[in-house]
N, C-alpha and C positions, 0 to 999 in steps of 0.2 A: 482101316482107321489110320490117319495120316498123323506122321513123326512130325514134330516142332523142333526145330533148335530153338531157343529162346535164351536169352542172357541176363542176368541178373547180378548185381554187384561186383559186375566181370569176369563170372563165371558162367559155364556154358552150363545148359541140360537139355534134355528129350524131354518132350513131353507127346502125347500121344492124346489127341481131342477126337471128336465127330468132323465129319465131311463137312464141311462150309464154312465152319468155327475158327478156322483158322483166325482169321482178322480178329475175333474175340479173343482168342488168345494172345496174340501178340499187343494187342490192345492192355489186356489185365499184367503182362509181363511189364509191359511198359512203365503201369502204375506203378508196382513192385520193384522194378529199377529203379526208378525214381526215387524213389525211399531207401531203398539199398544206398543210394551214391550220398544222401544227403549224412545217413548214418556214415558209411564211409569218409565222407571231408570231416566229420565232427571226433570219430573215434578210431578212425585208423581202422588196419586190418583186424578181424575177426572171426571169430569160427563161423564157416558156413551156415550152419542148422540157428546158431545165435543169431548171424544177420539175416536171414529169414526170418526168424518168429520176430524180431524188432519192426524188421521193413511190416509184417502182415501186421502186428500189430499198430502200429500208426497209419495204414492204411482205414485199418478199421476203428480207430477212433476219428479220424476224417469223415467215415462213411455212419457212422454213428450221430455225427454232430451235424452232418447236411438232415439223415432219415430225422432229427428232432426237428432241425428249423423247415423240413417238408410238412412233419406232424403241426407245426404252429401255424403254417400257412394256409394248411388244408380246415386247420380250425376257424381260423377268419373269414376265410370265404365259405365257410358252411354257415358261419352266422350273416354275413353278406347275403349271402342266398335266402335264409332264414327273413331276414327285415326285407328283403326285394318280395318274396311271397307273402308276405303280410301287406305290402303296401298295394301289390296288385289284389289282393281277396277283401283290402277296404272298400268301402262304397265312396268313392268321392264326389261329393253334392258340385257341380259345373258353376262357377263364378257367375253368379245372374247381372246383366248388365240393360237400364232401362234407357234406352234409347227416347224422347219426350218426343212426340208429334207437334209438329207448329199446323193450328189448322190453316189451311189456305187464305182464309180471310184474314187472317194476321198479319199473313205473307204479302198479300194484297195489299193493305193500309198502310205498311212500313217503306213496300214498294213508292205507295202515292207520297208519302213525307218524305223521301229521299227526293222525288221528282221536286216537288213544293220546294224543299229546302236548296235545292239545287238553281230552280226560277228566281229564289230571291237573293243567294248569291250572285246571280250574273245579274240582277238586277243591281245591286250594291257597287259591281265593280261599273258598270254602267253608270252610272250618277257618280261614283269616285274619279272618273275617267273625263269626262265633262267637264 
């Protein structure tokens, strides 16, 4: 089992983890110092054992108020999740769209009035040209 030196509010200690843990360790020491120094600038020297339970304590009102806004998170997207599987278990009837047929013969005779109406403009401008 592997020794740690580790440091906390300027003071050293051993601690003694599992094989790999190490980085996890110096990792949560880190946290811990962090808080140690911050009490430290705000209050001065202190008893050991006091700036410890201060520092663990403010770590864990930190880690208390992130696990609430996880819990709040995890609850919106359950209801998210909730209304997404409702909307896919509805039936949704597909937008009907009617396309009208022009019958050919329509298309035909609009055809011939376009040609007609066409003959007797150039007929027009032929007599206006004259």
């Amino acid at each position: 089992m592997p020794e740690v030196t580790i440091s906390i509010g300027g003071r050293q200690f051993q601690v003694a983890c599992q094989e790999g843990e190490e980085h996890y360790l110096h990792s949560a020491a880190k946290m811990l110092d962090d808080e140690a120094q911050v009490l430290s600038d705000q209050v001065g020297r202190m008893p050991e054992s006091r700036m410890l339970l201060m520092a663990g304590l403010l770590l864990a009102d930190k880690t208390a108020s992130v696990e609430d806004r996880v819990t709040e998170v995890q609850a919106k997207l359950a209801e998210r999740e909730a209304e997404l599987e409702g909307l896919r278990g509805a039936v949704v009837e597909p937008e009907r769209v009617e396309v009208p047929v022009v019958p050919q013969s329509v298309t035909d005779t609009l055809a011939e009035l376009a040609a007609r109406a066409e003959a007797l403009a150039a007929s027009v401008e032929e007599k206006a040209a004259s």
